[in-house]
N, C-alpha and C positions, 0 to 999 in steps of 0.2 A: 768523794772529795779528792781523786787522782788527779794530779795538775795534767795530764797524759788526757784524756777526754778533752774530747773539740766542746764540750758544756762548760767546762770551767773557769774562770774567769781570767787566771794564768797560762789557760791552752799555750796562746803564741809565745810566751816568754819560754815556757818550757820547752817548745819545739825549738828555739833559737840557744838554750843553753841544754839541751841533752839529746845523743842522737837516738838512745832510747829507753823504755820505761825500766827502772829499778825493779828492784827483787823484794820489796816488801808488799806485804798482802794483809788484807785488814777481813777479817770476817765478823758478823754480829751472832753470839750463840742466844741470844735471847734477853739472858739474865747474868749476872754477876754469879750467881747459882752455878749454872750450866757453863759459864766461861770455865771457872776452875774444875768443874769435874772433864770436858775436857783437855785444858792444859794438864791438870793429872793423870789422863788417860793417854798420851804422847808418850813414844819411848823413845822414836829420834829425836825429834825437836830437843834443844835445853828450854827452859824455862829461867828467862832473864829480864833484868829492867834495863836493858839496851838492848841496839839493835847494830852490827855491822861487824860479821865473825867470818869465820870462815864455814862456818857451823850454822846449821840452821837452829836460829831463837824462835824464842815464842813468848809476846809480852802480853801483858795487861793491862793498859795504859791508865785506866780511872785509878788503879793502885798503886802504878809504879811509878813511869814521866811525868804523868798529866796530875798525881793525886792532891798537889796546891792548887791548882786550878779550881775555883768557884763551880757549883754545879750546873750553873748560867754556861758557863764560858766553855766548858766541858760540853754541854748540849750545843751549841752555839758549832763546834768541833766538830761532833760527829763521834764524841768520844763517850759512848753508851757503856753501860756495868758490864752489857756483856760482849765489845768487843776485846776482839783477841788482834795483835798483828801479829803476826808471821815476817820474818827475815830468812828467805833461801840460802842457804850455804851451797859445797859442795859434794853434799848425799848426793847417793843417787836421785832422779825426779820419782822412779817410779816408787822407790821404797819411801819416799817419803810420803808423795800422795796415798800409798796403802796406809800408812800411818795415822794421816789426817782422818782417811774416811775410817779406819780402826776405831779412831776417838770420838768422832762427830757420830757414829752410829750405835752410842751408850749412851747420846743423848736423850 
């Protein structure tokens, strides 16, 4: 659902209002299960129900933003149990990605 993809149906709007793709990143760990044993398993990330720090977050949206949302509208989204977003801060890249793979590899 990146509005950045020439598939999207906002492609050109986006091209004409950003010159380039944002720093949040959306991954699906499976299950609502597996989301939280890796957001608990992150030692950089925070773990928050926003997104736009200087600091890299780590959300859960079916629990956090999204959790009024009907579970229609939620699927409708893209907004599965076991996505996680990701907001890049100003960590290092590399120490972060060892991070990510740290937590996603106790899955």
């Amino acid at each position: 659902i990146y509005p950045g993809l020439e598939s999207h149906p906002q492609a050109d709007l986006t091209k004409e209002q950003m010159e380039q793709g944002g720093t949040v990143v959306a991954i699906d760990a499976g299950s609502q299960e597996a989301a939280f044993k890796l957001l608990n398993a992150l030692e950089i990330w925070t773990i928050s129900n926003n997104l736009g720090d200087a600091k890299s977050i780590a959300t859960h949206p079916a629990t956090t933003t999204h959790q009024r949302l009907s579970d229609e509208t939620k699927a409708h989204l893209g907004i599965t149990p076991g996505l996680i977003r990701l907001s890049v801060g100003l960590e290092d890249a590399d120490d972060l990605l060892a991070d990510l793979r740290g937590a996603i590899a106790l899955l």
